[in-house]
PDB file of N, CA, C and O in Angstrom:
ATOM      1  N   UNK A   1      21.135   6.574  21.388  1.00  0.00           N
ATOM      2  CA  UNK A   1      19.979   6.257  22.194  1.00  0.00           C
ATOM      3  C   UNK A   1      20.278   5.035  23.059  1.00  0.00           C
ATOM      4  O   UNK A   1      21.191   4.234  22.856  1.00  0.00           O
ATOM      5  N   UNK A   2      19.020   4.985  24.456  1.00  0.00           N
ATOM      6  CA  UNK A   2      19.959   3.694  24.769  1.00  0.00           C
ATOM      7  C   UNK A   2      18.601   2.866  24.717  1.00  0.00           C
ATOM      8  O   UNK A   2      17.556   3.207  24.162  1.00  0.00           O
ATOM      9  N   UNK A   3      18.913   1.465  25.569  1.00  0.00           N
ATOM     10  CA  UNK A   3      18.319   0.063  24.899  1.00  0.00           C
ATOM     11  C   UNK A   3      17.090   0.237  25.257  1.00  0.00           C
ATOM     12  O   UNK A   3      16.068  -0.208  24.733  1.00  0.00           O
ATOM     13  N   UNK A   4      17.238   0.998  26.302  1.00  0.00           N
ATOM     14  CA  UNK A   4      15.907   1.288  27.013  1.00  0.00           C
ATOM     15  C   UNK A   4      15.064   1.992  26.521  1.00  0.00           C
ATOM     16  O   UNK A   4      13.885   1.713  26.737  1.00  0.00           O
ATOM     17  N   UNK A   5      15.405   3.126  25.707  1.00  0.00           N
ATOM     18  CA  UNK A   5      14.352   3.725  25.495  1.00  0.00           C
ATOM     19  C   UNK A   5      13.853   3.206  23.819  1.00  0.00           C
ATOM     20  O   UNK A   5      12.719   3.268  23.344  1.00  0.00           O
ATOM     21  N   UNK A   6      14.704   2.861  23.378  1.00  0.00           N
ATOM     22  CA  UNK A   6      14.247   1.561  22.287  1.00  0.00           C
ATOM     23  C   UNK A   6      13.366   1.056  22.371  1.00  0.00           C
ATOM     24  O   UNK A   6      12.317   1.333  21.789  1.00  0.00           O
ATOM     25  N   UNK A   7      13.579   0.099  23.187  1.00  0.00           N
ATOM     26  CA  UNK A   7      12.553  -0.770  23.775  1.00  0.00           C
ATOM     27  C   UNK A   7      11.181   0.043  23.961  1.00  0.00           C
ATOM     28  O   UNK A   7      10.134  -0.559  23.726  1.00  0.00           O
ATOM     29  N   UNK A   8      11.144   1.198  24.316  1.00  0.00           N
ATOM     30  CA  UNK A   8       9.858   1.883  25.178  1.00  0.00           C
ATOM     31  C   UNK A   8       9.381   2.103  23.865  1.00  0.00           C
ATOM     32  O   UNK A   8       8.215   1.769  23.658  1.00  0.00           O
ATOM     33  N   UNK A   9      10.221   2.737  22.656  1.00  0.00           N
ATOM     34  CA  UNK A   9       9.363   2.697  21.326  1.00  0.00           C
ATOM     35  C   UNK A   9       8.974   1.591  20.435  1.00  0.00           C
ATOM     36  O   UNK A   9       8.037   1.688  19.643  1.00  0.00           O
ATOM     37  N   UNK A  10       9.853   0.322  20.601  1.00  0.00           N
ATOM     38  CA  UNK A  10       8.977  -0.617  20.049  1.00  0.00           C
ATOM     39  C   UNK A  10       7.539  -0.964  20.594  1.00  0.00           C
ATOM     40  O   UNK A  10       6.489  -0.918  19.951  1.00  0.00           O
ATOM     41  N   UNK A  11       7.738  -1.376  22.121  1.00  0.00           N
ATOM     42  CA  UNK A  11       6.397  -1.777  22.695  1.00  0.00           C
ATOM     43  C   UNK A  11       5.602  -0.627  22.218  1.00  0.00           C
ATOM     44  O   UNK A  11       4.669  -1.016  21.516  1.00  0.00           O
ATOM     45  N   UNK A  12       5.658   0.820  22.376  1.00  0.00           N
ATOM     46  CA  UNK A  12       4.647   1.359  21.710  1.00  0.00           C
ATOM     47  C   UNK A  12       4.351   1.278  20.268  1.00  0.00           C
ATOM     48  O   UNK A  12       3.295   1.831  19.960  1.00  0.00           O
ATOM     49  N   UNK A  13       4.895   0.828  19.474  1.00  0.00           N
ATOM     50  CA  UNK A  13       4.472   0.710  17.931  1.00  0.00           C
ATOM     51  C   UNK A  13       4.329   0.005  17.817  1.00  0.00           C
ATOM     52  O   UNK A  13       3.903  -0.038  16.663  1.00  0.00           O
ATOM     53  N   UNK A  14       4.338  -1.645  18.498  1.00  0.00           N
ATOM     54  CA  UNK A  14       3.730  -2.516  18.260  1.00  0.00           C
ATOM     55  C   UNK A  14       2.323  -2.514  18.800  1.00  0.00           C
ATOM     56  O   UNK A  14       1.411  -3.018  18.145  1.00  0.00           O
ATOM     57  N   UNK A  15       2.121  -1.954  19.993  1.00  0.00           N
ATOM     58  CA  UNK A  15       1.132  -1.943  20.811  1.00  0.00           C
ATOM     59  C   UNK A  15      -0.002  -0.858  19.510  1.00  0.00           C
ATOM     60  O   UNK A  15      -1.149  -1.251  19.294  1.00  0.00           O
ATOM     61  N   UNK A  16       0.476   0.288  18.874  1.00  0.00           N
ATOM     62  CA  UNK A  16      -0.417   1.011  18.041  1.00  0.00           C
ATOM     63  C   UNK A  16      -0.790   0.229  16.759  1.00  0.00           C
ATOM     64  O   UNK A  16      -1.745   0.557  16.055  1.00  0.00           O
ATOM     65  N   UNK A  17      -0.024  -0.768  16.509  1.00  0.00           N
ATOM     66  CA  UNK A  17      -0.564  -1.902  15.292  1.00  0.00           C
ATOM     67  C   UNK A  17      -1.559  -2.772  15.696  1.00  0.00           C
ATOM     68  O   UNK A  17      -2.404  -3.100  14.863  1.00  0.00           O
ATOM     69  N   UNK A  18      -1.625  -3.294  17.055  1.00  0.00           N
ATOM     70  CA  UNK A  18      -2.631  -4.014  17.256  1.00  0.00           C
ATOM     71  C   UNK A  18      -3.916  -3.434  17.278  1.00  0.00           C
ATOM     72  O   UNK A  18      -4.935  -3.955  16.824  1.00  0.00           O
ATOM     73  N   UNK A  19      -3.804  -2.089  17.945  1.00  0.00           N
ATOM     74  CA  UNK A  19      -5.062  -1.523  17.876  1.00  0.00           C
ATOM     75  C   UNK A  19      -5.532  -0.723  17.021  1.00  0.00           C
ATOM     76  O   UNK A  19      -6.542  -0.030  17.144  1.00  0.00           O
ATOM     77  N   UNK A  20      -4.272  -0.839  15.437  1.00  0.00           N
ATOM     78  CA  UNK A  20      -4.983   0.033  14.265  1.00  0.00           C
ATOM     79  C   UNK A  20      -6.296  -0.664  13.641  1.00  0.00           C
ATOM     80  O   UNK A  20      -6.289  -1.721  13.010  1.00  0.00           O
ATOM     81  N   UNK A  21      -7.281   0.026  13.900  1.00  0.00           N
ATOM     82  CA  UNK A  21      -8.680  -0.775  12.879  1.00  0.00           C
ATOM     83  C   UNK A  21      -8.779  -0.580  11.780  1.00  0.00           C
ATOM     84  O   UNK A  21      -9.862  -0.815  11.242  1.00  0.00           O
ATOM     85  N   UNK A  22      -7.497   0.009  10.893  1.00  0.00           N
ATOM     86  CA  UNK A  22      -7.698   0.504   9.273  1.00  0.00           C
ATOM     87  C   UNK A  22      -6.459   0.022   8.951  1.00  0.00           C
ATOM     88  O   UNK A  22      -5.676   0.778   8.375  1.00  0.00           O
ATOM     89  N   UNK A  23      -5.945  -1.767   9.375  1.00  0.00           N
ATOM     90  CA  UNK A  23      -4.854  -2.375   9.190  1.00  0.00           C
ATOM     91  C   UNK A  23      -4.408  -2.495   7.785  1.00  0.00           C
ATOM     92  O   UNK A  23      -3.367  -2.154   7.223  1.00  0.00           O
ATOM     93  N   UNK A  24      -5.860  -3.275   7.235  1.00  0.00           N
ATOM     94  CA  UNK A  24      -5.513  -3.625   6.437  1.00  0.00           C
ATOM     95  C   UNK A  24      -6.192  -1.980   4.934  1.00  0.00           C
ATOM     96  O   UNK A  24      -6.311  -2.512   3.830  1.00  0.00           O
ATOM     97  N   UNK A  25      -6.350  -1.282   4.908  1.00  0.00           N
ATOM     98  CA  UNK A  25      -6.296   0.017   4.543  1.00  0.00           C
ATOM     99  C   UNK A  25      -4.866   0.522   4.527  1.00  0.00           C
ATOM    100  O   UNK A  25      -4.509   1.288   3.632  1.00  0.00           O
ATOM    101  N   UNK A  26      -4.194   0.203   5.293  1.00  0.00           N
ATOM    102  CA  UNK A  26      -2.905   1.175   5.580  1.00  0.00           C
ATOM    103  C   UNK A  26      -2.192  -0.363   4.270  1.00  0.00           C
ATOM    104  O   UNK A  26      -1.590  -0.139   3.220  1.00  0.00           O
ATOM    105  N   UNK A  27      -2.468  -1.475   4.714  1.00  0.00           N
ATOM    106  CA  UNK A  27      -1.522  -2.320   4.007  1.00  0.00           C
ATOM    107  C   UNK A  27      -1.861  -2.479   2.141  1.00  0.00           C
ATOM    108  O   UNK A  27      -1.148  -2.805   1.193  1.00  0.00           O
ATOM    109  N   UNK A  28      -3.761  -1.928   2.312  1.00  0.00           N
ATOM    110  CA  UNK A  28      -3.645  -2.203   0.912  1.00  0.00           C
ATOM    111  C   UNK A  28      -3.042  -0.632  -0.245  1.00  0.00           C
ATOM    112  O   UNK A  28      -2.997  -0.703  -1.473  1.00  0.00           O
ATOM    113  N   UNK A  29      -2.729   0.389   0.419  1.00  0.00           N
ATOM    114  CA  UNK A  29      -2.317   1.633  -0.280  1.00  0.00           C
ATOM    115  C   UNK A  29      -0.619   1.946  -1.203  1.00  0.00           C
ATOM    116  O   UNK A  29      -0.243   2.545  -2.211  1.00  0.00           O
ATOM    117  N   UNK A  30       0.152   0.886   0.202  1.00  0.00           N
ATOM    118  CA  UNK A  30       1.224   0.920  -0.690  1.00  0.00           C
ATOM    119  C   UNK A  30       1.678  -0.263  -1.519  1.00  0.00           C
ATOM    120  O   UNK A  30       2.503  -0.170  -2.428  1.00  0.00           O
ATOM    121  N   UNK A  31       1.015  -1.506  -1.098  1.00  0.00           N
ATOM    122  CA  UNK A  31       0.806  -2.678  -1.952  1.00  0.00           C
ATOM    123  C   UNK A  31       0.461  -2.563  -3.457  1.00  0.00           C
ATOM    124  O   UNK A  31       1.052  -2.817  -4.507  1.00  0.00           O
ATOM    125  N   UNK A  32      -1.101  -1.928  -3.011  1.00  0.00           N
ATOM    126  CA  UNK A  32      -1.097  -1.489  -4.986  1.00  0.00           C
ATOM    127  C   UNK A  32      -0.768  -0.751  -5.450  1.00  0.00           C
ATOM    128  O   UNK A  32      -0.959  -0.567  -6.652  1.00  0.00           O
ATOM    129  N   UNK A  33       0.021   0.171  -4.529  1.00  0.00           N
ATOM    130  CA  UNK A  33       1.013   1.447  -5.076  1.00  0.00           C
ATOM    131  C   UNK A  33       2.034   0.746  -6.027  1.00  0.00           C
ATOM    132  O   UNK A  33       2.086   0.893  -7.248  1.00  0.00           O
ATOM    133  N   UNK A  34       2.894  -0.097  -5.200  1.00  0.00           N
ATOM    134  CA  UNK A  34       3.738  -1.253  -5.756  1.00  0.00           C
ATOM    135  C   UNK A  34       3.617  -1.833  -6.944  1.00  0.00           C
ATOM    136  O   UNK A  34       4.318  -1.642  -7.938  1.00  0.00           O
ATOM    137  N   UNK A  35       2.350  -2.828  -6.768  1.00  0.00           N
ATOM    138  CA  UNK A  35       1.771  -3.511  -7.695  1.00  0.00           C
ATOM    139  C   UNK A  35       1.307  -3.052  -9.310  1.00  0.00           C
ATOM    140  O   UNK A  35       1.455  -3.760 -10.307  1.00  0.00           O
ATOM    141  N   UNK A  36       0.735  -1.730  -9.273  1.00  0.00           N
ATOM    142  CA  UNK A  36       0.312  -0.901 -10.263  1.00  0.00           C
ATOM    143  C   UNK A  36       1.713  -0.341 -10.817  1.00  0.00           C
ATOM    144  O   UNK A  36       1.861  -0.600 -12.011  1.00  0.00           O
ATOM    145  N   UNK A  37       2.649   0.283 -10.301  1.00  0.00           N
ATOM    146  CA  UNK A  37       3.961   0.188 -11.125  1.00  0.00           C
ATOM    147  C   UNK A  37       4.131  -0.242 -11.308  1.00  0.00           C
ATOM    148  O   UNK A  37       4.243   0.202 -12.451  1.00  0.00           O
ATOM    149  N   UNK A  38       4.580  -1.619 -11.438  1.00  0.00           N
ATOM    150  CA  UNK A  38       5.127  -3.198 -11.560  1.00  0.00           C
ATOM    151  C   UNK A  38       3.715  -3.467 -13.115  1.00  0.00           C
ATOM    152  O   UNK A  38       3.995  -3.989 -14.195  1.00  0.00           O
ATOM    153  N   UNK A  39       2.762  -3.101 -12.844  1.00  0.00           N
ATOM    154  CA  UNK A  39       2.286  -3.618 -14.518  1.00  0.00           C
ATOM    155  C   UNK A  39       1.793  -2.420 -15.005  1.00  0.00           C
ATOM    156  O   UNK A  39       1.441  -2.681 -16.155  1.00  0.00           O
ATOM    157  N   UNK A  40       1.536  -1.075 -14.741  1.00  0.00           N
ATOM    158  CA  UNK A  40       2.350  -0.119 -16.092  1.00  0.00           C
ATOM    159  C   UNK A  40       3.550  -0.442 -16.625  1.00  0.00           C
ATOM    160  O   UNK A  40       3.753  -0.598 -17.829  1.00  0.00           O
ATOM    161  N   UNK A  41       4.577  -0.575 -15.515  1.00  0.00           N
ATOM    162  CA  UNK A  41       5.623  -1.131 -16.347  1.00  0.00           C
ATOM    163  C   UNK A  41       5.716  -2.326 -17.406  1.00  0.00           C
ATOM    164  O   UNK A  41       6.590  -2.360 -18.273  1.00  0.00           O
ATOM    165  N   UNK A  42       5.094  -2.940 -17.308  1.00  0.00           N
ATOM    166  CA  UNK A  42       4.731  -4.021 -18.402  1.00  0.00           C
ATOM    167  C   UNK A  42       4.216  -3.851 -19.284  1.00  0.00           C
ATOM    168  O   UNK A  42       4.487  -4.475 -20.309  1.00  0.00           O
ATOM    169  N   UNK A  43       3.092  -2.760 -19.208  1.00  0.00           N
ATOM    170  CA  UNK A  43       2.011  -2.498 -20.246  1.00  0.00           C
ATOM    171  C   UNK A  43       3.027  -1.589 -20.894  1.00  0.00           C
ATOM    172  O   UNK A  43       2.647  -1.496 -22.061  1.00  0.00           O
ATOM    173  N   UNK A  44       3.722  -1.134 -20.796  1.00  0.00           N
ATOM    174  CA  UNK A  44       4.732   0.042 -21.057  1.00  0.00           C
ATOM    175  C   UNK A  44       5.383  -0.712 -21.600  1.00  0.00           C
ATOM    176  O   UNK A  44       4.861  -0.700 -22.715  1.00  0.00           O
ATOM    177  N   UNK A  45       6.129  -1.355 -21.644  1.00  0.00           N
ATOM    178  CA  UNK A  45       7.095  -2.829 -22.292  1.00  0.00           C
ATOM    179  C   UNK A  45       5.853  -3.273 -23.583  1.00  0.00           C
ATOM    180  O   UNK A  45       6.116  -3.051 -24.765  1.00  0.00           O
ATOM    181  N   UNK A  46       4.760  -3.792 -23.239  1.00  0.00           N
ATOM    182  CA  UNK A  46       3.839  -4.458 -24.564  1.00  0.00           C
ATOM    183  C   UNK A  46       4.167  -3.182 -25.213  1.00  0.00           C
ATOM    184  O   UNK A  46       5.157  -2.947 -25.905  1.00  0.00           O
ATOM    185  N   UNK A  47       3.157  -2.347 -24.883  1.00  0.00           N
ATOM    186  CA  UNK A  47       2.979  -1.074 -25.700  1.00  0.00           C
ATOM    187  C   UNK A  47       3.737  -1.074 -26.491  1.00  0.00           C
ATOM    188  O   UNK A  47       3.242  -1.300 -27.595  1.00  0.00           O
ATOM    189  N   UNK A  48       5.268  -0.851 -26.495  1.00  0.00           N
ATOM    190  CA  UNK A  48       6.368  -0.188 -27.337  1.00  0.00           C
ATOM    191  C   UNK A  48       5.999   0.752 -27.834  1.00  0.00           C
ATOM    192  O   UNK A  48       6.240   0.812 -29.039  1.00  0.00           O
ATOM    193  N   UNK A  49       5.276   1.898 -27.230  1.00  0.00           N
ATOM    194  CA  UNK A  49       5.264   2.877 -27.949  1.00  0.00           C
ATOM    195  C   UNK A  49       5.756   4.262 -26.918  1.00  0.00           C
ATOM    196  O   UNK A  49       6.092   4.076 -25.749  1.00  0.00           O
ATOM    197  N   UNK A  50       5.740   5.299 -27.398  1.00  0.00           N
ATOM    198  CA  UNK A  50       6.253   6.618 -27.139  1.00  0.00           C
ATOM    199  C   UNK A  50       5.214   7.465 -25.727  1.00  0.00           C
ATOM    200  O   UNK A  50       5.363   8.644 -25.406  1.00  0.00           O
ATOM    201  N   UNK A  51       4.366   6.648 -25.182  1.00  0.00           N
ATOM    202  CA  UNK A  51       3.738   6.263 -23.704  1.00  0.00           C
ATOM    203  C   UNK A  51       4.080   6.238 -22.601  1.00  0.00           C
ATOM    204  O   UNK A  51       3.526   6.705 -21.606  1.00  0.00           O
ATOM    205  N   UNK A  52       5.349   5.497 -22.739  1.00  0.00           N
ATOM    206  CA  UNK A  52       6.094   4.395 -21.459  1.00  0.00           C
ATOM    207  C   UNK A  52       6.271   5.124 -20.209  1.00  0.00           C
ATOM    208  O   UNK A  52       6.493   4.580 -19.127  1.00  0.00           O
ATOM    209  N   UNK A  53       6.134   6.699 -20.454  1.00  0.00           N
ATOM    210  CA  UNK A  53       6.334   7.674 -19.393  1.00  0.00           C
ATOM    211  C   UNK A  53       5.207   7.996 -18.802  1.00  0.00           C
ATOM    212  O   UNK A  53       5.373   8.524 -17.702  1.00  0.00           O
ATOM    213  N   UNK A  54       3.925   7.841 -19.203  1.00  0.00           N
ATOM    214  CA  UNK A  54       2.233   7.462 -18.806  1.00  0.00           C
ATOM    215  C   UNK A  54       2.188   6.537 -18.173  1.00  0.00           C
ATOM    216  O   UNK A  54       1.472   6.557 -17.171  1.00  0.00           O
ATOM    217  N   UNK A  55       2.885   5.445 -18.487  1.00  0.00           N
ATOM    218  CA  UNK A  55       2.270   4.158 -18.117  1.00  0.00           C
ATOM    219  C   UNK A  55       2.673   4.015 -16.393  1.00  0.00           C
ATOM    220  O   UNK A  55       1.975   3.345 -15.632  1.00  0.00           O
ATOM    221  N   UNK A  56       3.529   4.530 -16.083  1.00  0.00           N
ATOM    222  CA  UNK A  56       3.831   4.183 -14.530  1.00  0.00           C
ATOM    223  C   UNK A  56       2.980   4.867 -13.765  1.00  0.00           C
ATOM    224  O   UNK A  56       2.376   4.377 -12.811  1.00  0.00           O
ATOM    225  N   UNK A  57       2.910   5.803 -14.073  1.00  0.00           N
ATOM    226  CA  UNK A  57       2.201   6.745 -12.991  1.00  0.00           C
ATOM    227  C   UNK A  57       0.443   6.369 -12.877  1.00  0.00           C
ATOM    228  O   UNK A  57      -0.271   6.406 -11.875  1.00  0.00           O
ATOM    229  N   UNK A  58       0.082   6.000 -14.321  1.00  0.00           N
ATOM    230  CA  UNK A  58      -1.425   5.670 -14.336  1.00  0.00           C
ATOM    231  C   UNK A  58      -1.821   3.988 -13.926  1.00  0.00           C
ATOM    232  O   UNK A  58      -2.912   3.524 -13.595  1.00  0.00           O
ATOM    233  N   UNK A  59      -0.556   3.336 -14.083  1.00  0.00           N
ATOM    234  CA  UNK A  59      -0.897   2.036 -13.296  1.00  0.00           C
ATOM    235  C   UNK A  59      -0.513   2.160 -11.905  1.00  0.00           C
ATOM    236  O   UNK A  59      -0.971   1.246 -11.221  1.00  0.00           O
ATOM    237  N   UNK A  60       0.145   2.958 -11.312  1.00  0.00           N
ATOM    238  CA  UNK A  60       0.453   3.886  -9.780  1.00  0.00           C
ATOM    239  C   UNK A  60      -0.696   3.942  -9.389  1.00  0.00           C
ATOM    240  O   UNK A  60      -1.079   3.096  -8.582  1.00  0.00           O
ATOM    241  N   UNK A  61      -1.503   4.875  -9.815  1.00  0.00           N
ATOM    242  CA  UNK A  61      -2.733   5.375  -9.467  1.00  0.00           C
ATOM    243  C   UNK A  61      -3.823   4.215  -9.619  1.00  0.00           C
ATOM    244  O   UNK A  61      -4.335   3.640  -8.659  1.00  0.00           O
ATOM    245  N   UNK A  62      -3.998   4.052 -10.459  1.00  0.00           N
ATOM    246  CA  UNK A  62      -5.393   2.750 -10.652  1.00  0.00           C
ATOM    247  C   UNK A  62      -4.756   1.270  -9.336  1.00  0.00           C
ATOM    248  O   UNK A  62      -5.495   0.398  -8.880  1.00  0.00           O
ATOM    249  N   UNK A  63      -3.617   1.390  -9.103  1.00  0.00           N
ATOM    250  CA  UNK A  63      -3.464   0.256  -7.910  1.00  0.00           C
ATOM    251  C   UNK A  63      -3.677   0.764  -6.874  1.00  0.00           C
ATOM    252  O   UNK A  63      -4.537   0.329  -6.107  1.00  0.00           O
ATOM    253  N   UNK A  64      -3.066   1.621  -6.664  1.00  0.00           N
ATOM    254  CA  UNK A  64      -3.493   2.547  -5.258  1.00  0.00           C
ATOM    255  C   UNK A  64      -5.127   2.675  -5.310  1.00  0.00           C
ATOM    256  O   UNK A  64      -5.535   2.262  -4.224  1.00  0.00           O
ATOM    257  N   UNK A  65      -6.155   3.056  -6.083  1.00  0.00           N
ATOM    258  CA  UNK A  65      -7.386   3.050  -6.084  1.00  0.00           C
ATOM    259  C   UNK A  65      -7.564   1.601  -5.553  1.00  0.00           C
ATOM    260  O   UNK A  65      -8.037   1.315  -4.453  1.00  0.00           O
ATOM    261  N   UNK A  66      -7.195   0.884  -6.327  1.00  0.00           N
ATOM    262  CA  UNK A  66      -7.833  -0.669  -6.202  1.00  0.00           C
ATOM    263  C   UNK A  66      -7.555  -1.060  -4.689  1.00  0.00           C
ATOM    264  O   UNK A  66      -8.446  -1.653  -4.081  1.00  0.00           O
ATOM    265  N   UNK A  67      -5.953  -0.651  -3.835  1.00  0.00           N
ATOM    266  CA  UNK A  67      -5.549  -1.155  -2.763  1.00  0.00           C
ATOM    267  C   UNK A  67      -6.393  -0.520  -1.756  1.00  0.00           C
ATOM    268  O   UNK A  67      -6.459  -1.026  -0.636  1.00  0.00           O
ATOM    269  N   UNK A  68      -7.352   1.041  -2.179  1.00  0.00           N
ATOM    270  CA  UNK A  68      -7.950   1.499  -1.458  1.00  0.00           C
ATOM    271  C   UNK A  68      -9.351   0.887  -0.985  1.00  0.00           C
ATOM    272  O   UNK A  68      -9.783   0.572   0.124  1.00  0.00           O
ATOM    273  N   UNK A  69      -9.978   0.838  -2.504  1.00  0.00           N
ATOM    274  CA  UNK A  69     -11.401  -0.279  -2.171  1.00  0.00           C
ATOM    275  C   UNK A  69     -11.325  -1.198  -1.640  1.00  0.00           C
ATOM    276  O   UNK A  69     -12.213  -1.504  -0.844  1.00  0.00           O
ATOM    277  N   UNK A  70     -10.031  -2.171  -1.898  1.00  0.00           N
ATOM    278  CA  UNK A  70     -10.015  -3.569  -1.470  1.00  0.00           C
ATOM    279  C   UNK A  70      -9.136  -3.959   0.380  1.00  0.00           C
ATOM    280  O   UNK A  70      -8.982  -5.082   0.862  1.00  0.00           O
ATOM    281  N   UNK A  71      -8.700  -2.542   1.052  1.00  0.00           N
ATOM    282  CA  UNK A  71      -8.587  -2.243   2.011  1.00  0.00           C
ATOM    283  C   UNK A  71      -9.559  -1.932   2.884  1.00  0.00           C
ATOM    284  O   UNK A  71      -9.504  -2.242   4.074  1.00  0.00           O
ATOM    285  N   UNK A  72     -10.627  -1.222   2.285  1.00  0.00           N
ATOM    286  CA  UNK A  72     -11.483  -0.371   2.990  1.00  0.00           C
ATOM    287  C   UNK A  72     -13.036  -1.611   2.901  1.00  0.00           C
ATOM    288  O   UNK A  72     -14.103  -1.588   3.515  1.00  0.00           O
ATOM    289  N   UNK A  73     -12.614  -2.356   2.091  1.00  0.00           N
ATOM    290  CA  UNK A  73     -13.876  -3.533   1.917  1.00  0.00           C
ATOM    291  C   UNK A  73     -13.417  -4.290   3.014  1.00  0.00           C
ATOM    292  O   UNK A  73     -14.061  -4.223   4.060  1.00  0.00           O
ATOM    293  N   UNK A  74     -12.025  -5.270   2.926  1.00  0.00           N
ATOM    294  CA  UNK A  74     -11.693  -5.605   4.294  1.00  0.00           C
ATOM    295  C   UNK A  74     -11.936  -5.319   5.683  1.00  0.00           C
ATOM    296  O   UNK A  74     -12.377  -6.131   6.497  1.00  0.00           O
ATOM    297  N   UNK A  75     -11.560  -3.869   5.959  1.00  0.00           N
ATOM    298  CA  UNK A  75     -11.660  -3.261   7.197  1.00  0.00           C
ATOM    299  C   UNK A  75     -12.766  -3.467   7.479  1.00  0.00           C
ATOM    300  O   UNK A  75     -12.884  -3.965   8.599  1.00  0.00           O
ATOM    301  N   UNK A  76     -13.984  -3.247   6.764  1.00  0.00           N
ATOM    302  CA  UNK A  76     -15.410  -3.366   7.165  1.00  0.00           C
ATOM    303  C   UNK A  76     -15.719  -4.478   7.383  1.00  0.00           C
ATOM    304  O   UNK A  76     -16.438  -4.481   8.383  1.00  0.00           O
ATOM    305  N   UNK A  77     -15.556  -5.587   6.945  1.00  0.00           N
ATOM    306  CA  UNK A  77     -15.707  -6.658   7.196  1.00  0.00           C
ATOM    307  C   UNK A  77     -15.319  -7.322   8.432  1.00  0.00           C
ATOM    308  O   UNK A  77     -15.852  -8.344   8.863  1.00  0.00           O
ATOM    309  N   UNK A  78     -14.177  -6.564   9.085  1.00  0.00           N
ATOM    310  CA  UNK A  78     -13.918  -6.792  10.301  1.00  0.00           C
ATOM    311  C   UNK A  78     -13.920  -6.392  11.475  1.00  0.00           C
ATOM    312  O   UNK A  78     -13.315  -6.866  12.436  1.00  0.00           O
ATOM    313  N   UNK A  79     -14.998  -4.997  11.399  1.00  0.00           N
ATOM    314  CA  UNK A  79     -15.654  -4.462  12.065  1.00  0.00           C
ATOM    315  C   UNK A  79     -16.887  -4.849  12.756  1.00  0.00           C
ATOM    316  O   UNK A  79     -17.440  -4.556  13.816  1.00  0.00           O
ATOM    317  N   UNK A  80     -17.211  -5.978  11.291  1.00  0.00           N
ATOM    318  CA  UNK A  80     -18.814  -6.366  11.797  1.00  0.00           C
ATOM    319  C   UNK A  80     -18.522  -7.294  13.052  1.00  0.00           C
ATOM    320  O   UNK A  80     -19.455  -7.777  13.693  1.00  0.00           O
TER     321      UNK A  80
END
């Protein structure tokens, strides 16, 4: 590709971030996607028990919920 047309796709993807209004929605989904693995995995570690294969996917999910409310509470707030 050349520099130029590079360029023509950054300015446009930067230009579509400024005007996303569900910024912080998009940022809180894979954050607590993240986050919620990161402590199933822990709770999975306390636990020590025969679980540990539950535990990622259901602290996956309950962060992603949480990154959703706490995205979608944001966004509104900055609508007003």
């Amino acid at each position: 590709m050349t520099q130029k047309y590079i360029r023509q796709i950054n300015r446009k993807l930067v230009y579509d971030m400024k005007e996303d209004k569900n910024k912080y929605l998009a940022m809180g989904i894979p954050l607590g996607l993240c986050f919620g693995a990161c402590i199933g995995i822990i709770i999975g570690i306390v636990m020590n028990g025969g679980n540990f294969i539950f535990c990622i996917p259901l602290g996956a999910g309950l962060g992603m919920l949480i990154g959703i409310v706490v995205g979608s509470v944001l966004d509104s707030n900055n609508k007003k």
